[in-house]
VOTOR-338385 format. One record per residue (C-alpha): z, x, y. Coordinates in steps of 0.1 Angstrom, whole numbers, plus 5000, padded with zeros to 4 digits. Each point is the difference from the previous one (the first is absolute). Example, Ala and Ser with C-alpha at 12.3 -4.5 7.8 and 13.67 -1.06 7.14 Angstrom:
VOTOR-338385
507851234955
499350145034
//
This chain:
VOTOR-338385
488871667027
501249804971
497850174975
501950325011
502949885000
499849904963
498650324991
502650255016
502749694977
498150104972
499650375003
503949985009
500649834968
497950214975
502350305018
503049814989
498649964963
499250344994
502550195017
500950264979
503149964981
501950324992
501250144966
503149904989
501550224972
503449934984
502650224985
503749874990
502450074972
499449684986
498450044966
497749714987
502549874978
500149705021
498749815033
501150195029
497150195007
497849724996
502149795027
499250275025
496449984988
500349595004
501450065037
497050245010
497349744983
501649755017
499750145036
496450134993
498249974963
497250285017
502750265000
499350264972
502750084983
501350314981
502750174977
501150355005
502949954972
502749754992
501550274978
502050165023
503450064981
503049745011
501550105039
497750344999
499450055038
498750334996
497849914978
498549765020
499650265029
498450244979
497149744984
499449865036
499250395009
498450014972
497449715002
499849925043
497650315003
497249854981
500049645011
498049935037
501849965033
501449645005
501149954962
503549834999
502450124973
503049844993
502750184978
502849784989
502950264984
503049835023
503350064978
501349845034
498449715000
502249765029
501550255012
499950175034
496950224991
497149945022
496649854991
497750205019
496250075001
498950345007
496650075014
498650374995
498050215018
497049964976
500249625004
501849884967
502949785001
503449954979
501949734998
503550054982
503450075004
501250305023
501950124971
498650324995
496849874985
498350135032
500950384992
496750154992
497449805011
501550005039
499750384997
496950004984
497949785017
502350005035
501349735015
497749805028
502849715003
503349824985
500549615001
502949854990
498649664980
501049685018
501449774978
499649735023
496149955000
499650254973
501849844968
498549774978
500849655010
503349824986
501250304985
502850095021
502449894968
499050284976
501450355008
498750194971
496249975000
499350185031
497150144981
498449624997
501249905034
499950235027
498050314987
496949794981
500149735028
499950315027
497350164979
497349775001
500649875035
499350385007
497450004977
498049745003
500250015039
502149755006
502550205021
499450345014
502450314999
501649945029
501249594991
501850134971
503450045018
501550235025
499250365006
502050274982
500150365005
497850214986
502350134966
500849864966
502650014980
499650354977
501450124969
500550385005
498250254972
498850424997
497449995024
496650244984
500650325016
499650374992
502150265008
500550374991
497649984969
501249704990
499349654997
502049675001
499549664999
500849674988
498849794965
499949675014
498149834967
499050084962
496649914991
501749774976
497149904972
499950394992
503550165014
498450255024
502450105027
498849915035
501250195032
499249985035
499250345007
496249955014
496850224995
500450175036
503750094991
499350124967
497250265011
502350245017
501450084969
496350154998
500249924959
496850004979
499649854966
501750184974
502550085022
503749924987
502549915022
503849944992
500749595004
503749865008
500949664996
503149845014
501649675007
502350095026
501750264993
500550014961
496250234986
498049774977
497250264988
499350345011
496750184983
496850145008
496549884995
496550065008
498349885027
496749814989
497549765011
499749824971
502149884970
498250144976
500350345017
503050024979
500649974961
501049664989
503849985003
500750255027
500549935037
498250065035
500149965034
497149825020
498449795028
500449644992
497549735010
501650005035
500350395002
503450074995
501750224979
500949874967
501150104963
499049894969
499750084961
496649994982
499749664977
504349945010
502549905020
501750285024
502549715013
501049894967
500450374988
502150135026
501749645012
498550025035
499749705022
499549985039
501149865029
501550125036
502450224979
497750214981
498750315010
497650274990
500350385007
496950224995
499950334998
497850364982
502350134971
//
């Protein structure tokens, strides 16, 4: 009896040691200029050195929530069920914003602000559950005094708990209902011949103009390379560009210099100019307010 006893202590044990520790991948719009992102990183080591953890970007430009929506889209898809993200773009930072973690359907989690950071990704991957973090039990210990850290304190504390296994979903804080906070933008739809939809980000390294108007959207416009079709840009209501270009499926389809239309990497819709920079050229930028009308000559 006591030989089994020690055995079923060890094999519990060895469980405990390798229990899988979860992702952790970090986006903010801290920069690296100095040690804020490596304080969160100091938290998460602290609670569990076994925790992997990641970058998606610190780059994200200063109080750009919409940003941060569109690269957690972006990214979440191709990381495995049970990664933890925290995104840490909180212009309102002490204020009476809530620090939630949202768990999708396909098993990721977010832990964040409910500031709108939540827009895409709830709708994208669907929304499982809502906790409201409970400051409480889950805040890093004696750090009641500082109010503008939250990213250090409450979300990277939360994160590893969660992430490292320390809590589960459900002893992160109360139950919320199941809906975020959402920044409102042109839905991809196509109506009467005609196509509309959102640019949410540039592919900034080369200026190519992103939309969200996906591959499935796209096809009832039944084009076919070569194909032009009449392209209107707008940021609200003032018209940025209007033109027309070829559809292709590569850049060099086109002459160097002139512009196209194409599948990105995640197979949307997207415009570019051979070997330059259509967002420079025609003083584009995204966000919630710009918007993109497609339509044959």
């Amino acid at each position: 009896m006591k030989h089994t006893f020690l055995f079923h202590c060890l094999i519990i044990i060895c469980c405990s040691c390798f229990a899988q520790k979860h992702a952790l991948v970090f986006q903010t719009d801290f920069g690296l200029k100095d040690g804020a992102v490596a304080e969160m990183k100091g938290v998460v080591y602290s609670l569990s050195p076994d925790i992997p953890m990641f970058d998606l970007t610190h780059e994200i430009p200063a109080y750009n929530i919409w940003e941060a929506a569109y690269r957690l889209q972006q990214t979440a898809p191709y990381w495995p069920a049970g990664t933890v993200f925290v995104s840490v773009v909180d212009p309102g930072v002490g204020s009476d914003r809530r620090s939630v973690v949202l768990k999708t359907k396909t098993g990721h989690f977010f832990v964040t602000p409910d500031n709108g950071t939540l827009t895409l990704v709830a709708k994208q991957l669907g929304i499982a559950g809502i906790r409201q973090i409970d400051e409480a039990v889950n805040r890093r210990k004696n750090s009641g005094a500082s109010y503008t850290f939250h990213g250090r304190d409450v979300y990277a504390y939360t994160a590893g708990k969660l992430a490292a296994g320390k809590i589960s979903f459900e002893q992160v804080g109360p139950k919320l209902a199941d809906s975020v906070v959402s920044i409102s933008f042109q839905q991809p739809v196509y109506v009467d011949g005609t196509l509309r939809g959102n640019i949410p980000v540039l592919d900034v390294q080369y200026g190519n103009i992103w939309t969200n108007i996906d591959q499935q959207t796209f096809a009832k416009m039944q084009a076919r390379p070569g194909d032009l079709l009449k392209v209107v840009i707008s940021k609200g209501s003032e018209q940025v560009y209007s033109g027309t270009m070829p559809l292709a499926n590569t850049f060099a389809a086109v002459p160097e210099g002139k512009e196209l239309l194409y599948l990105n990497s995640l197979l949307n819709v997207s415009f570019a100019v051979n070997m330059g920079d259509f967002a420079t050229r025609h003083q584009v930028k995204s966000g919630p307010e710009w918007t993109v009308v497609i339509s044959r000559p």
